[in-house]
PDB file with one MODEL, atoms N, CA, C and O in Angstrom:
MODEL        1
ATOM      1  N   UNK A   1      91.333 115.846  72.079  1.00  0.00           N
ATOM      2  CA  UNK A   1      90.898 114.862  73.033  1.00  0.00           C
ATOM      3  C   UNK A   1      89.386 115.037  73.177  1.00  0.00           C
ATOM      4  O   UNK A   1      88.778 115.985  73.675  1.00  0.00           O
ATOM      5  N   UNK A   2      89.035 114.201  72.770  1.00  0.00           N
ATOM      6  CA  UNK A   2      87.279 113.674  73.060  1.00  0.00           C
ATOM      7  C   UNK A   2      86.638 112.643  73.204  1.00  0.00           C
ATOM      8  O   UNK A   2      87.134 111.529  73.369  1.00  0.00           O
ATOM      9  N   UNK A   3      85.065 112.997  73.140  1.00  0.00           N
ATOM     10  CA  UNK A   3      84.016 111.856  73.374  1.00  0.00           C
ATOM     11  C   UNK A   3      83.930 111.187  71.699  1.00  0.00           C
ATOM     12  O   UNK A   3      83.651 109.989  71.740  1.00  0.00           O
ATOM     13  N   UNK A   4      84.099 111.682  70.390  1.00  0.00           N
ATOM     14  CA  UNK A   4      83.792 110.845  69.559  1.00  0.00           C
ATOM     15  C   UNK A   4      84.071 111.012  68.597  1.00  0.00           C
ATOM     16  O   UNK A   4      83.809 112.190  68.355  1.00  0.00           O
ATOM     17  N   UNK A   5      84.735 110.277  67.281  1.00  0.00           N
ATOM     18  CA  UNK A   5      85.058 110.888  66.116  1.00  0.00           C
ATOM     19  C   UNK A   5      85.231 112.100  65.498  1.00  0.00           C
ATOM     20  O   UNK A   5      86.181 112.627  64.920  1.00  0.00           O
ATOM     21  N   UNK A   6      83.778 112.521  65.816  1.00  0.00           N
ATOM     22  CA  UNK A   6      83.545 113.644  65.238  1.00  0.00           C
ATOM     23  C   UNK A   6      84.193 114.859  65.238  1.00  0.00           C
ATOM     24  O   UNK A   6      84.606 115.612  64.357  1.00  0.00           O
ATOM     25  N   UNK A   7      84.176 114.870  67.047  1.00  0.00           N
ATOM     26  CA  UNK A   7      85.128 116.032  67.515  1.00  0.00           C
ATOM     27  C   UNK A   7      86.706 116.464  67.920  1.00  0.00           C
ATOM     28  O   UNK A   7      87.242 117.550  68.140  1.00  0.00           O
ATOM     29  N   UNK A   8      87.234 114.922  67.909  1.00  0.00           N
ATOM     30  CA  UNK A   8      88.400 114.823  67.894  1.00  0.00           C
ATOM     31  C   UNK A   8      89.420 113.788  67.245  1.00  0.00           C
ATOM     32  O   UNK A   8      88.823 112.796  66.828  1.00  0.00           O
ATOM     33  N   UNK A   9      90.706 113.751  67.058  1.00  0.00           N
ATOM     34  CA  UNK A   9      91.195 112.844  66.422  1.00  0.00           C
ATOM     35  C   UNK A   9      92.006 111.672  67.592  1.00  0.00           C
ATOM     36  O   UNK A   9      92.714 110.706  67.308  1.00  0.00           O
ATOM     37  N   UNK A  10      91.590 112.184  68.952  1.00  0.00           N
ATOM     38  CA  UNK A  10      91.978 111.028  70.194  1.00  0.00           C
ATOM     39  C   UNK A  10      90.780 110.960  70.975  1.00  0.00           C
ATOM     40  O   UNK A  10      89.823 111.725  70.856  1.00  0.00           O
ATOM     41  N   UNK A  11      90.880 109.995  71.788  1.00  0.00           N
ATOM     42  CA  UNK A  11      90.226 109.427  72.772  1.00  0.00           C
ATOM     43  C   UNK A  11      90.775 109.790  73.835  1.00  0.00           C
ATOM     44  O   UNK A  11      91.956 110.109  73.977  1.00  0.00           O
ATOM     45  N   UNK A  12      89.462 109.741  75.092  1.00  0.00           N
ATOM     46  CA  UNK A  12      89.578 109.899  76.150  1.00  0.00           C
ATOM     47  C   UNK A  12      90.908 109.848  76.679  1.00  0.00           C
ATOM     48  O   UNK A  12      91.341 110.813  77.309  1.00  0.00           O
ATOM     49  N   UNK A  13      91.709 108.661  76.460  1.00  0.00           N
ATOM     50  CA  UNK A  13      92.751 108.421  76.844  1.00  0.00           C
ATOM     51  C   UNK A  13      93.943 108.813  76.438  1.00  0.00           C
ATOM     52  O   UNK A  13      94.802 108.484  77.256  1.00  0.00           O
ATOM     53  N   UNK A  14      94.478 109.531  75.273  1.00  0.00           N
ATOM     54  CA  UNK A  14      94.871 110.090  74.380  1.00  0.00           C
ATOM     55  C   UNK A  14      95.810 109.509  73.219  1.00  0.00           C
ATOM     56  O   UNK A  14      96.854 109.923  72.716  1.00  0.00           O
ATOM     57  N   UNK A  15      94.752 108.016  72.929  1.00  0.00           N
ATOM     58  CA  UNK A  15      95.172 107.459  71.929  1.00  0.00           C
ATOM     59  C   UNK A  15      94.694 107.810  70.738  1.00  0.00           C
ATOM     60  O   UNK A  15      93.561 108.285  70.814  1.00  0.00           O
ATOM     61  N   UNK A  16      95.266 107.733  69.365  1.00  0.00           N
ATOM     62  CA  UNK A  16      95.050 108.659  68.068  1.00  0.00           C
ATOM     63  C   UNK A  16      94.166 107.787  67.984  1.00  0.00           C
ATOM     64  O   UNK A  16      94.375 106.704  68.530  1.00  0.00           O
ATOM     65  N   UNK A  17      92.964 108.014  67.294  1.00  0.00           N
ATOM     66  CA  UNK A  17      91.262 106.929  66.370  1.00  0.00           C
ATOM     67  C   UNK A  17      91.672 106.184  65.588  1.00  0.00           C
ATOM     68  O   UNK A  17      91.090 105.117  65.394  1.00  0.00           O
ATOM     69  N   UNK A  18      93.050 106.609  64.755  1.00  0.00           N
ATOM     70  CA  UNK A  18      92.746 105.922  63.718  1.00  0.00           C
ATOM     71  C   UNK A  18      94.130 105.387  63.567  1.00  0.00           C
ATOM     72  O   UNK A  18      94.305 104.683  62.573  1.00  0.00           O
ATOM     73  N   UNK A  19      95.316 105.616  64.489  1.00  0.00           N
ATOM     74  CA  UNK A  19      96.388 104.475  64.740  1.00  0.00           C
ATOM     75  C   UNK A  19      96.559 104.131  65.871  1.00  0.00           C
ATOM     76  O   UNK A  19      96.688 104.854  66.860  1.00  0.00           O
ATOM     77  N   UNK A  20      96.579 102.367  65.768  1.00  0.00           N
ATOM     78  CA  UNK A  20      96.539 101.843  67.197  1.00  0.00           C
ATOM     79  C   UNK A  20      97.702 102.115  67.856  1.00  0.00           C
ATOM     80  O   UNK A  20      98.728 102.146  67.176  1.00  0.00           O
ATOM     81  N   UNK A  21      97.781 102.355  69.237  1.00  0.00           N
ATOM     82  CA  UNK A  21      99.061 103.141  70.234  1.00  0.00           C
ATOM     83  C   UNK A  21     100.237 103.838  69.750  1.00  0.00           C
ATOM     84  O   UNK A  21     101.459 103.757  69.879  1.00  0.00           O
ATOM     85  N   UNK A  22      99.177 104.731  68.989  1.00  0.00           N
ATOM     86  CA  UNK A  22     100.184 105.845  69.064  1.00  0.00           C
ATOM     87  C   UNK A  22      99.128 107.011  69.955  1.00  0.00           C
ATOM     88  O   UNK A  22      97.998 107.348  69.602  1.00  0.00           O
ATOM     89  N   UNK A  23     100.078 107.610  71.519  1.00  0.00           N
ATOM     90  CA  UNK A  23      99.671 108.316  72.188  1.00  0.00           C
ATOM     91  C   UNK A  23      99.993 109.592  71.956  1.00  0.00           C
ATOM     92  O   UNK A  23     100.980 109.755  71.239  1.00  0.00           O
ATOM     93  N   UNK A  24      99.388 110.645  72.397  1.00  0.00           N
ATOM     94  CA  UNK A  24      99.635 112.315  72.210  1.00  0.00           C
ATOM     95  C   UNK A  24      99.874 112.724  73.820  1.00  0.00           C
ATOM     96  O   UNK A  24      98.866 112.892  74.507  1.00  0.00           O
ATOM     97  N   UNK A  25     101.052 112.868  74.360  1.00  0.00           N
ATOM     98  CA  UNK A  25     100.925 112.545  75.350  1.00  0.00           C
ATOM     99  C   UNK A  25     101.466 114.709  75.979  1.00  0.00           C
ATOM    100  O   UNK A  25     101.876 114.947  77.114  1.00  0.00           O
ATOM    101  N   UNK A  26     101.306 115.661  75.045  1.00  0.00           N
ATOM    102  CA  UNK A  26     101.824 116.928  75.202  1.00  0.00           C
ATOM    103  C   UNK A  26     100.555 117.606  75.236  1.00  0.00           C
ATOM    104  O   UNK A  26      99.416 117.159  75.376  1.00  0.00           O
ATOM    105  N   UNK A  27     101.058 118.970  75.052  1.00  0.00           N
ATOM    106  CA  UNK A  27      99.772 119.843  75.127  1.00  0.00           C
ATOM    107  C   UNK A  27      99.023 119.816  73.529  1.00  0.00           C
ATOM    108  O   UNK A  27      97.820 119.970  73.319  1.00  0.00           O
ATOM    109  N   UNK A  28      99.991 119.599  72.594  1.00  0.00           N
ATOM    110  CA  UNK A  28      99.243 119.424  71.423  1.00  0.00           C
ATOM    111  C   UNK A  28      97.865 118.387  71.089  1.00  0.00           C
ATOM    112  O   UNK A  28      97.324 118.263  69.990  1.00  0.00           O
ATOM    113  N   UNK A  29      97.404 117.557  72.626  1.00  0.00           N
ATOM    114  CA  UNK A  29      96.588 117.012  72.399  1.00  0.00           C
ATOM    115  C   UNK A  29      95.043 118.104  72.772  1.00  0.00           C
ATOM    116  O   UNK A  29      93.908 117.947  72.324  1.00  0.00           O
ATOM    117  N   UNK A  30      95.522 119.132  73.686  1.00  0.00           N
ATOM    118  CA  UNK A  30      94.513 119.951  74.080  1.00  0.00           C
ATOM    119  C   UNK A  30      94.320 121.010  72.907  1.00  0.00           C
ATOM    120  O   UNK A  30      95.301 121.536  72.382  1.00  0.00           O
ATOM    121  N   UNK A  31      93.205 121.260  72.572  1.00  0.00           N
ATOM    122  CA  UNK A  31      92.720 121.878  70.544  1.00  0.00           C
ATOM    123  C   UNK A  31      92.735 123.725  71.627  1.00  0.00           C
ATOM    124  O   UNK A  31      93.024 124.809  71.120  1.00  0.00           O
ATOM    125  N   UNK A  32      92.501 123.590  72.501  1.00  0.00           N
ATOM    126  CA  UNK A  32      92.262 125.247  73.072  1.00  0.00           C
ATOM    127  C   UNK A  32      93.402 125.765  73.504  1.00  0.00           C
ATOM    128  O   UNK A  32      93.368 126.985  73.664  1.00  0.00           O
ATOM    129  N   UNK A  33      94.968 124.928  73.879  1.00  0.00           N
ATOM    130  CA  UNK A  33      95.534 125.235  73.864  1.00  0.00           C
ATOM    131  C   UNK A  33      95.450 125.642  76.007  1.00  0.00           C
ATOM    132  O   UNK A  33      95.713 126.768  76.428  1.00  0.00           O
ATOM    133  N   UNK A  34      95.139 124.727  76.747  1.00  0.00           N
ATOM    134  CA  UNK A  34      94.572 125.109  77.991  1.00  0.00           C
ATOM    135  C   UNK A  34      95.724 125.164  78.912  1.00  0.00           C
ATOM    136  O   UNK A  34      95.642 123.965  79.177  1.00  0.00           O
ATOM    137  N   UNK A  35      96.517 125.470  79.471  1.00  0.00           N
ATOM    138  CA  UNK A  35      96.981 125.709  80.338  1.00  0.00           C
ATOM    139  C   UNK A  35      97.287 127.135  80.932  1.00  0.00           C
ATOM    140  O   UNK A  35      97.787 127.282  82.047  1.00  0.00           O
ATOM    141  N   UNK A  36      97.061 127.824  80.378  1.00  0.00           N
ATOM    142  CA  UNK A  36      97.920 129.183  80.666  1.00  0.00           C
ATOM    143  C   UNK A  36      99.010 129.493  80.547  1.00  0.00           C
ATOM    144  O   UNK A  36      99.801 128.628  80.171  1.00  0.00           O
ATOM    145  N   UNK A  37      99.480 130.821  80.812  1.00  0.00           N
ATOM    146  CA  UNK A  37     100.625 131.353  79.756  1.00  0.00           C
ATOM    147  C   UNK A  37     101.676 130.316  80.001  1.00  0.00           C
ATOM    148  O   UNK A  37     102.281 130.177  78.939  1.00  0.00           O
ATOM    149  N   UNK A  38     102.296 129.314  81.164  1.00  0.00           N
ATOM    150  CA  UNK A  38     103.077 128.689  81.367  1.00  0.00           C
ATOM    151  C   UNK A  38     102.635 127.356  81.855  1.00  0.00           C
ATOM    152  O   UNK A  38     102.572 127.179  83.071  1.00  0.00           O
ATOM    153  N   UNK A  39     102.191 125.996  80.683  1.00  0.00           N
ATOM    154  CA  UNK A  39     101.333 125.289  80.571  1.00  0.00           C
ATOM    155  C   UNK A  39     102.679 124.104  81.161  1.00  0.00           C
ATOM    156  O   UNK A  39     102.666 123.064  80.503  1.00  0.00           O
ATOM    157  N   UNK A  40     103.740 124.148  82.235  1.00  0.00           N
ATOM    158  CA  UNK A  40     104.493 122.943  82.040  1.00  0.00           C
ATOM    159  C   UNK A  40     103.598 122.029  82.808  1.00  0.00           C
ATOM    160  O   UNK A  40     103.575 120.874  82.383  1.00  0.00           O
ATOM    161  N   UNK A  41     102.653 122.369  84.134  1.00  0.00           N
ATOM    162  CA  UNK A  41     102.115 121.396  84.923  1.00  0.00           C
ATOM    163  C   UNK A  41     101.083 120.796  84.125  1.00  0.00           C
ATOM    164  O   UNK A  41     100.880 119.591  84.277  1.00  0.00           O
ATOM    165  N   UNK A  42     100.238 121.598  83.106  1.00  0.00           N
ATOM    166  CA  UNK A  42      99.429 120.923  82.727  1.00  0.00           C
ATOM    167  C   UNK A  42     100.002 119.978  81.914  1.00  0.00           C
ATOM    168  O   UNK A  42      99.613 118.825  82.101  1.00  0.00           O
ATOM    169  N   UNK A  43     100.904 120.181  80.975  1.00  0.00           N
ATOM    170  CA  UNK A  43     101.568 119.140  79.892  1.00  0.00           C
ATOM    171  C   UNK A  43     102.596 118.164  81.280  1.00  0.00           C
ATOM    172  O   UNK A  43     103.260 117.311  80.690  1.00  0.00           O
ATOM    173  N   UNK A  44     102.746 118.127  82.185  1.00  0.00           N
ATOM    174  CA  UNK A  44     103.459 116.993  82.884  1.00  0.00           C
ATOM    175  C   UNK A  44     102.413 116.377  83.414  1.00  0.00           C
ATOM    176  O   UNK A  44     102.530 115.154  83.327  1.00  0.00           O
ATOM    177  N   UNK A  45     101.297 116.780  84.003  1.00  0.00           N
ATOM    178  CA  UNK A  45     100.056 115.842  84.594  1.00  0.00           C
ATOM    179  C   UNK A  45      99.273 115.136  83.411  1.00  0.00           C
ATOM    180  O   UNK A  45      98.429 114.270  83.645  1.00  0.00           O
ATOM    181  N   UNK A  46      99.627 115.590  81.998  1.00  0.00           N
ATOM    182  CA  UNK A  46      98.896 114.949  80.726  1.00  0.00           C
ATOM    183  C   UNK A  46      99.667 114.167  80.107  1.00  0.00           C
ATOM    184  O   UNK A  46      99.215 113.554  79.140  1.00  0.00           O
ATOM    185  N   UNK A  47     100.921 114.005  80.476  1.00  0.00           N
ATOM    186  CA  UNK A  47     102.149 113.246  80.078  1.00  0.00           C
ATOM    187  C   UNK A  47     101.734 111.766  81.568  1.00  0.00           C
ATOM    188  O   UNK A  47     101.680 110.547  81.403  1.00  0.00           O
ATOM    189  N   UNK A  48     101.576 112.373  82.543  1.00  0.00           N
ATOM    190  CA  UNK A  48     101.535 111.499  83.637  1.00  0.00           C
ATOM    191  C   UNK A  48     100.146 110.545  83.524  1.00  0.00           C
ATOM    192  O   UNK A  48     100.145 109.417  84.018  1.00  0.00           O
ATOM    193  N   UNK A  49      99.066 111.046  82.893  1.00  0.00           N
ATOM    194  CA  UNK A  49      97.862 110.734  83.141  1.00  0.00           C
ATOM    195  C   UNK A  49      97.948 109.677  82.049  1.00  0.00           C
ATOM    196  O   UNK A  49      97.453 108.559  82.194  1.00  0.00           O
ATOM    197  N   UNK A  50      98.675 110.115  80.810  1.00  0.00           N
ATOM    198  CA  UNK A  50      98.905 109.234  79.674  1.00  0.00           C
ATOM    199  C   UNK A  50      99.574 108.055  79.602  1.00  0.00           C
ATOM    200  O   UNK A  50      99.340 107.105  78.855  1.00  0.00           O
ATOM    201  N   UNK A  51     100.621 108.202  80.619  1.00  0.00           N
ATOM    202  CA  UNK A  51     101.635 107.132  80.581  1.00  0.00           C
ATOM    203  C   UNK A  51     100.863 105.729  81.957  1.00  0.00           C
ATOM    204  O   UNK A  51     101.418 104.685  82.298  1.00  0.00           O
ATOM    205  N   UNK A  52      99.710 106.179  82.360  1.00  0.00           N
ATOM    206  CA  UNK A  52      99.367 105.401  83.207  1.00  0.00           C
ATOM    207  C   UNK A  52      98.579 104.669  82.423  1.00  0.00           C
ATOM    208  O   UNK A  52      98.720 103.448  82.349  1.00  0.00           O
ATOM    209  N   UNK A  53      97.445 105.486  81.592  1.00  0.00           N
ATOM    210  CA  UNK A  53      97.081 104.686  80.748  1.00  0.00           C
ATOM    211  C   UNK A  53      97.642 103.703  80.076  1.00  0.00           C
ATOM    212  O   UNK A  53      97.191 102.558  80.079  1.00  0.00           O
ATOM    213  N   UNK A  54      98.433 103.982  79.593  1.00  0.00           N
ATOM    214  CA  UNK A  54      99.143 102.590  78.644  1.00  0.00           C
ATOM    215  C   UNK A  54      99.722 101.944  79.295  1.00  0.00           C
ATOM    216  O   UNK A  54     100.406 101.254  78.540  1.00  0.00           O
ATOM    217  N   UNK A  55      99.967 101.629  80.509  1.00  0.00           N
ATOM    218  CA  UNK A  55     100.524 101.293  81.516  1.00  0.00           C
ATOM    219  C   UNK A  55      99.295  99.989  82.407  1.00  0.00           C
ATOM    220  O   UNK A  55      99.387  98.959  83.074  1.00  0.00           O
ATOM    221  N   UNK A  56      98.483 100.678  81.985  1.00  0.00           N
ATOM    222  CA  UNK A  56      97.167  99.942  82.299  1.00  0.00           C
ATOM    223  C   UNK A  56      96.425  99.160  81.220  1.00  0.00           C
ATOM    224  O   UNK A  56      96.042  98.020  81.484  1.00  0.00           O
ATOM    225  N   UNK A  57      96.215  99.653  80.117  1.00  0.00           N
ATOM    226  CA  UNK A  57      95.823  98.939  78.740  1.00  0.00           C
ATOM    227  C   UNK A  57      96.743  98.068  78.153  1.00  0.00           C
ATOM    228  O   UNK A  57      96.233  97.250  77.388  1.00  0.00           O
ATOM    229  N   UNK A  58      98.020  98.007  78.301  1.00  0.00           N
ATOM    230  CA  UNK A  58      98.727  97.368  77.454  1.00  0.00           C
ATOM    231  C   UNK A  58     100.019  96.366  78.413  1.00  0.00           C
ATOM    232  O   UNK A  58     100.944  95.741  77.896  1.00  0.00           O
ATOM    233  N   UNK A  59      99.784  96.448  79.552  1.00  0.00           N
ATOM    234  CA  UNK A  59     100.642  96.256  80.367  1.00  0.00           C
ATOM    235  C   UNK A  59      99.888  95.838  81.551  1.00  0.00           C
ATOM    236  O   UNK A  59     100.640  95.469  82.452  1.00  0.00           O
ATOM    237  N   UNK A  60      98.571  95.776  81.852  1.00  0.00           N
ATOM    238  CA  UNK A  60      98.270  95.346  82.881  1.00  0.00           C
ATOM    239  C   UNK A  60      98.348  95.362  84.095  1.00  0.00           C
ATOM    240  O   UNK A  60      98.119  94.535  84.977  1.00  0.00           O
ATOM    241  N   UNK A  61      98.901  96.996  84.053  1.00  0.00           N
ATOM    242  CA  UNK A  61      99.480  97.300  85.586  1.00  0.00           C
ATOM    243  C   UNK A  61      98.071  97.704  86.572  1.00  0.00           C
ATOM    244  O   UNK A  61      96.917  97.442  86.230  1.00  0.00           O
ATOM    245  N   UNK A  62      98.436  98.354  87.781  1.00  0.00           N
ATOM    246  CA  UNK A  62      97.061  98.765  88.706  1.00  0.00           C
ATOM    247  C   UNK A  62      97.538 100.725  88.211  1.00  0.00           C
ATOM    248  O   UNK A  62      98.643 101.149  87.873  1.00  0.00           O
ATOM    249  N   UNK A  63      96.519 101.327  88.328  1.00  0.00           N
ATOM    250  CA  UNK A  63      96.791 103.115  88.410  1.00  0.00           C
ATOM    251  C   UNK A  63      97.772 103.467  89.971  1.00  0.00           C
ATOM    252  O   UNK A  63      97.462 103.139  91.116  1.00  0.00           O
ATOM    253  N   UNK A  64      98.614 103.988  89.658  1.00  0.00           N
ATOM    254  CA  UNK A  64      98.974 104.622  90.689  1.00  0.00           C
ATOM    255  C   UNK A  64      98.979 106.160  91.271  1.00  0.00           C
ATOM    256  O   UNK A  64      99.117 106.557  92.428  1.00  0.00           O
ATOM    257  N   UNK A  65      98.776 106.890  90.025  1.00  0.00           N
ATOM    258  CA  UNK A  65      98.291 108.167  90.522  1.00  0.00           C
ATOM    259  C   UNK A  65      97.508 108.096  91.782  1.00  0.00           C
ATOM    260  O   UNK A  65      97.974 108.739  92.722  1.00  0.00           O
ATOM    261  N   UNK A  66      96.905 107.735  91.892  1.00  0.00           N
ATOM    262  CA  UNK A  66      95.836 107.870  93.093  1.00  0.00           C
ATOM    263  C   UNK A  66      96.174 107.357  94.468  1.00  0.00           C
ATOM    264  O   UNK A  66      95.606 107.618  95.529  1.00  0.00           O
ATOM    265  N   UNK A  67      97.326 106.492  94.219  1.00  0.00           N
ATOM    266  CA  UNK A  67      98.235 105.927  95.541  1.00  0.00           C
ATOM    267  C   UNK A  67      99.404 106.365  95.886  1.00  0.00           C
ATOM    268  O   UNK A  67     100.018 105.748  96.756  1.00  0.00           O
ATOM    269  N   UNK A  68     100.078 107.747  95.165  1.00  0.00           N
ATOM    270  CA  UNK A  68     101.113 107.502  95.168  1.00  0.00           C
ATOM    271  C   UNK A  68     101.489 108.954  95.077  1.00  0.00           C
ATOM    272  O   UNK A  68     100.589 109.567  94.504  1.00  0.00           O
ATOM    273  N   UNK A  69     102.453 109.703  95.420  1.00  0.00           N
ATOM    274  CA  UNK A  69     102.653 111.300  95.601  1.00  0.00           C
ATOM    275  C   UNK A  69     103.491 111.343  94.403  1.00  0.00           C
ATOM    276  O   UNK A  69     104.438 110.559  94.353  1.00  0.00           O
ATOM    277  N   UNK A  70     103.300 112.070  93.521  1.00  0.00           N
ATOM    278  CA  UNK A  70     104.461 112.428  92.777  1.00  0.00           C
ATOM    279  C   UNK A  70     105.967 112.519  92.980  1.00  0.00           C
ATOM    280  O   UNK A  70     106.282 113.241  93.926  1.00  0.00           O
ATOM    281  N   UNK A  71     106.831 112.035  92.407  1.00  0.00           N
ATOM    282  CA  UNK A  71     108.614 112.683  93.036  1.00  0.00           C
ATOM    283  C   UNK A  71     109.126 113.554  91.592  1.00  0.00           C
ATOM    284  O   UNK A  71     108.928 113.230  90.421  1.00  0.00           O
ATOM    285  N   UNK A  72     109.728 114.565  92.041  1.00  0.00           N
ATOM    286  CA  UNK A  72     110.223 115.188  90.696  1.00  0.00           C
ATOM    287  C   UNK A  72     111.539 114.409  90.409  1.00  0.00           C
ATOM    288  O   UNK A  72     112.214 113.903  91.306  1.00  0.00           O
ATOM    289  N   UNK A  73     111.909 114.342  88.827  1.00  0.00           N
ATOM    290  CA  UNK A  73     113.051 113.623  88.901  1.00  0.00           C
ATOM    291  C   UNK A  73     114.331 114.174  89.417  1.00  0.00           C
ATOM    292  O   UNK A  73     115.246 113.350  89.424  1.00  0.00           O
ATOM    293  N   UNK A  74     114.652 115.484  89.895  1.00  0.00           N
ATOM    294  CA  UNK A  74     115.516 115.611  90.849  1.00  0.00           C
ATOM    295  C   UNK A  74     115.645 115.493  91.932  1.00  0.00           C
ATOM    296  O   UNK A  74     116.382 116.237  92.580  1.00  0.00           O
ATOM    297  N   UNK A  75     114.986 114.548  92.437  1.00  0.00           N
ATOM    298  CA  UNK A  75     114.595 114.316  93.789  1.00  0.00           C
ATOM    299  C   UNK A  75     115.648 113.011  94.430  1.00  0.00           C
ATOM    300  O   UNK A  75     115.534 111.881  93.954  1.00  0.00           O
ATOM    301  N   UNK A  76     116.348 113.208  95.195  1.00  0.00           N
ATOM    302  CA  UNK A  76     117.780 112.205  96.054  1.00  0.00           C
ATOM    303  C   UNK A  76     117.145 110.747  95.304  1.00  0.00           C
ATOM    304  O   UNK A  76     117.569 110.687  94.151  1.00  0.00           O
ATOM    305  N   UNK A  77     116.666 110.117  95.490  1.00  0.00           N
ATOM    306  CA  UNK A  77     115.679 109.023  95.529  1.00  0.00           C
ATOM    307  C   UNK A  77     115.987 108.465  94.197  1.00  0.00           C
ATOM    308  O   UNK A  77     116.455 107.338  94.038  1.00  0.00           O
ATOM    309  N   UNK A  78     115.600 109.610  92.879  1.00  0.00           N
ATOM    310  CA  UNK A  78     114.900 109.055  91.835  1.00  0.00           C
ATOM    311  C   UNK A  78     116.815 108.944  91.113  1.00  0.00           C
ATOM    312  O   UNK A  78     117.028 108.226  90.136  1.00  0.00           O
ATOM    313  N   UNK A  79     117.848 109.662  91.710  1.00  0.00           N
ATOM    314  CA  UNK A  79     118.746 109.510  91.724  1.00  0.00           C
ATOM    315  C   UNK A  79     119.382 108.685  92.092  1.00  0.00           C
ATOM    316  O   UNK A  79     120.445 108.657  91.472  1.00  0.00           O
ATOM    317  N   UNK A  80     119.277 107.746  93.014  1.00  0.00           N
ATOM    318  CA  UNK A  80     119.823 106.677  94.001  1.00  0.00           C
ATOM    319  C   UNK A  80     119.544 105.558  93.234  1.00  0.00           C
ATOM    320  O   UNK A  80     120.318 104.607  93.121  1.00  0.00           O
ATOM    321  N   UNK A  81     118.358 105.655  92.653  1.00  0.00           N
ATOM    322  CA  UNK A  81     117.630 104.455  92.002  1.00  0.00           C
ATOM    323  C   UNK A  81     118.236 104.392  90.768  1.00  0.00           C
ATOM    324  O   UNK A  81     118.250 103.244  90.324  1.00  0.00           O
ATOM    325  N   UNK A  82     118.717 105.177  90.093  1.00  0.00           N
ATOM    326  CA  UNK A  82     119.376 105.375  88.653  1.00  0.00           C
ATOM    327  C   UNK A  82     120.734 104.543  89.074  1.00  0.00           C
ATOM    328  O   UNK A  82     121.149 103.564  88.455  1.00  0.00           O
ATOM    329  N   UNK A  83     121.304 105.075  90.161  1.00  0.00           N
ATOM    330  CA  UNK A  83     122.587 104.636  90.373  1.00  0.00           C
ATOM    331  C   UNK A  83     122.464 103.195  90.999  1.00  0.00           C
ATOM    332  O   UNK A  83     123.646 102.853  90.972  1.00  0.00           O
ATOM    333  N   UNK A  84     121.667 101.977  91.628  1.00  0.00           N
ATOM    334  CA  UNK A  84     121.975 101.835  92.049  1.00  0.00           C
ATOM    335  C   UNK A  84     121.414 100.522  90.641  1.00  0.00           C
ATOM    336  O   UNK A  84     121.565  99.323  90.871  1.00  0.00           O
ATOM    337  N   UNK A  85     120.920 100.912  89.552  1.00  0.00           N
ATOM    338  CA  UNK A  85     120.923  99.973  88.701  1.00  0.00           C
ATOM    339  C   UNK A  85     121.647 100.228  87.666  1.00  0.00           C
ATOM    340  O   UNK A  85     121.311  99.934  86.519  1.00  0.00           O
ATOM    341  N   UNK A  86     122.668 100.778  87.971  1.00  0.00           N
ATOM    342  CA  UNK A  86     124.078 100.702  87.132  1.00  0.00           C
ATOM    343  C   UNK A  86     123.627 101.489  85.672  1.00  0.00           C
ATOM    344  O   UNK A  86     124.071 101.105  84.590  1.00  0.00           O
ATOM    345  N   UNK A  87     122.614 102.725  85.809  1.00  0.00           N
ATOM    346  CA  UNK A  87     122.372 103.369  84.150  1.00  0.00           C
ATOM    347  C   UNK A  87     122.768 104.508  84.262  1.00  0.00           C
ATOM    348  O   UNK A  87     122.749 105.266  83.292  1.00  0.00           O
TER     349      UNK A  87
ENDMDL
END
């Protein structure tokens, strides 16, 4: 993930340079390998940060990170909602 060709094979956003939407949306997009010994928050906030993007580029939505609290998916809620659209 970088500022320009040179140094990386994605963009800011963590779309590949040189195929259109295909995203890297794990830790394999970070080259240092950054999270620490137990990298799940960083690879779920880079999974989260990613999926807004395309969410925004390709879909036209507004960002919601910034409005909106996270729910884990075991959370009553994210359950209720599964069930209550019959999947």
């Amino acid at each position: 993930m970088g500022l320009s060709e040179t140094d990386s094979v994605i963009d800011a956003n963590a779309e590949a340079r040189s195929v259109a939407r295909l995203f890297i949306a794990d830790n394999s997009a970070l080259a240092n390998s950054l999270g620490g010994p137990n990298p799940t928050l960083t690879t779920q906030a880079l999974a989260t940060r990613t999926a807004e993007k395309i969410f925004q580029r390709y879909f036209g939505g507004d960002p919601w990170v910034t409005r909106e609290s996270p729910v884990v998916s075991t959370d009553d809620r994210v359950t209720q909602a599964v069930l209550a659209r019959g999947l």
